[in-house]
N, C-alpha and C positions, 0 to 999 in steps of 0.2 A: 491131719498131723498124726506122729506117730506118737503114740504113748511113749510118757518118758518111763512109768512103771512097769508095763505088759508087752509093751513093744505093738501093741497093734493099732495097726491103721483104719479105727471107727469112734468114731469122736461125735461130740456137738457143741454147739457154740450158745453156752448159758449167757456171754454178756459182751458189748465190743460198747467202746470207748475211745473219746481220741485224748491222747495223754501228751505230754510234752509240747504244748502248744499248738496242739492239731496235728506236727508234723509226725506222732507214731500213733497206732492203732491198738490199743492192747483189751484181747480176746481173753476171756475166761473160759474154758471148754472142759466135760464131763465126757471119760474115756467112756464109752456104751458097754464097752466089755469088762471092764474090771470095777467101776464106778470112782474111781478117783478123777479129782482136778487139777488143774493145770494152767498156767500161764503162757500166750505168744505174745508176740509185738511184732508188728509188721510196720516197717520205715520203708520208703522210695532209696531206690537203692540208684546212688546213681552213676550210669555208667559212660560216664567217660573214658575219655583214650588218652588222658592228659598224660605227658611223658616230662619229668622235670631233667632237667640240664646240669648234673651235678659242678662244682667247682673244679673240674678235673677235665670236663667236657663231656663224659658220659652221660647216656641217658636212661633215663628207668622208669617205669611207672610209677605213675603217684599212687600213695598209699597212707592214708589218712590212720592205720596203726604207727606209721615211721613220725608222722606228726604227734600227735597221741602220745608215744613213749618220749618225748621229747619235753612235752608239757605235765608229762608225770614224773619227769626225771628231775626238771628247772622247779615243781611243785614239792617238792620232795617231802618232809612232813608236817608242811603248812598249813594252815589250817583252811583249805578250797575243798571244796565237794568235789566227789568226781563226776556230780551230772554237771558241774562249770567246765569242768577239765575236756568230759565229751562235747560242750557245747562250741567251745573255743575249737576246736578241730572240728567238727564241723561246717561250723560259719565260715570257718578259714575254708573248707575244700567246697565249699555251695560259691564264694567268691572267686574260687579260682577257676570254677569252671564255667564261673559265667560270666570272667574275664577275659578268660585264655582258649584259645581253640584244640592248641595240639600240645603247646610245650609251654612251660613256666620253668625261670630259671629258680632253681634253691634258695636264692640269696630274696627272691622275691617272697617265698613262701617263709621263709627266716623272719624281714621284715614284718608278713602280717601275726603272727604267733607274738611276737616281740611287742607289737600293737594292742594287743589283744590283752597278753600278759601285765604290761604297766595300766590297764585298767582294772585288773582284778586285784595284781597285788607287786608291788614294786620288787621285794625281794627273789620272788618267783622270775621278773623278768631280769633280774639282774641275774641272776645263774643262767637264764637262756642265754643273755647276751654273752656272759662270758665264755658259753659256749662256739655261740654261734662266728661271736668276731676274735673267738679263737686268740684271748686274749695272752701276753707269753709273759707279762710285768706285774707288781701292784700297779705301776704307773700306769696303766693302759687301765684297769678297774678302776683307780683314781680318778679319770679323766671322765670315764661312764659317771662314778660315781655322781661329783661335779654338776655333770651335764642333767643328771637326775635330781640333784638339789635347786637346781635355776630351774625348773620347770614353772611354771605360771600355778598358783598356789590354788584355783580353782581346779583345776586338772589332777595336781595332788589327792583331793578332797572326796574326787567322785568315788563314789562307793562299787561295791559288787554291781556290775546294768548288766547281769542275766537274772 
């Protein structure tokens, strides 16, 4: 690794650990040249070819940032960590790829975020939704709203599960 202070590439590796549930690796390393430390993390990077199907017909690579901005946009200054906010996009793009082969359509990937989101925090998914189903009324949130009051009071209740 390259020093983030000196810029030079001669390092050692004082301590590695798996963080995040096993799924990242984070190294403690001591530049040899200027003696400062430093922080990596090394995650499975994973490389799919997944191309989602926009509503228009287009298609584009999936991009687990475009997801991401999406759940920090519908979280806005809620009170969610942002390792829930990564965790939720993740999960979502480890499901999609080990759903989907080539192509997932948007509204699929809408769906699981929107899933995702009314277990962490209803108000969060309610601004996804209004996004997502591109709502044009009150009467059209009205109806979300509603449909998010009749939910089964157990479902309600579940807490934060990351």
């Amino acid at each position: 690794m390259i020093c983030p202070y000196c810029e030079v590439d001669n390092d050692k590796v004082i301590d590695s650990r798996a963080s995040d549930g096993g799924r990242v690796i984070r190294r403690r390393r001591e530049c040899v040249h200027c003696g400062k430390r430093f922080t990596t993390y090394e995650r499975v990077e994973l490389t799919s070819r997944l191309m989602v199907v926009k509503r228009d017909g287009t298609h584009v690579p999936f991009d687990r940032q475009n997801v991401l901005k999406g759940i920090i946009a519908a979280c806005g200054k809620r009170a969610i960590s942002e390792e829930v906010k990564q965790r939720i996009a993740e999960e979502v793009e480890e499901a999609l790829v080990r759903d989907f082969e080539r192509e997932v359509a948007s509204r699929v990937i809408g769906e699981r975020v929107m899933r995702k989101l009314l277990e962490v925090d209803e108000v969060a998914f309610l601004r996804f939704a209004s996004e997502y189903h591109q709502f044009q009324s009150v009467d059209d949130m009205r109806r979300q709203l509603d449909e998010l009051a009749t939910r089964p009071r157990e479902v309600k209740d579940q807490q934060n599960l990351f």
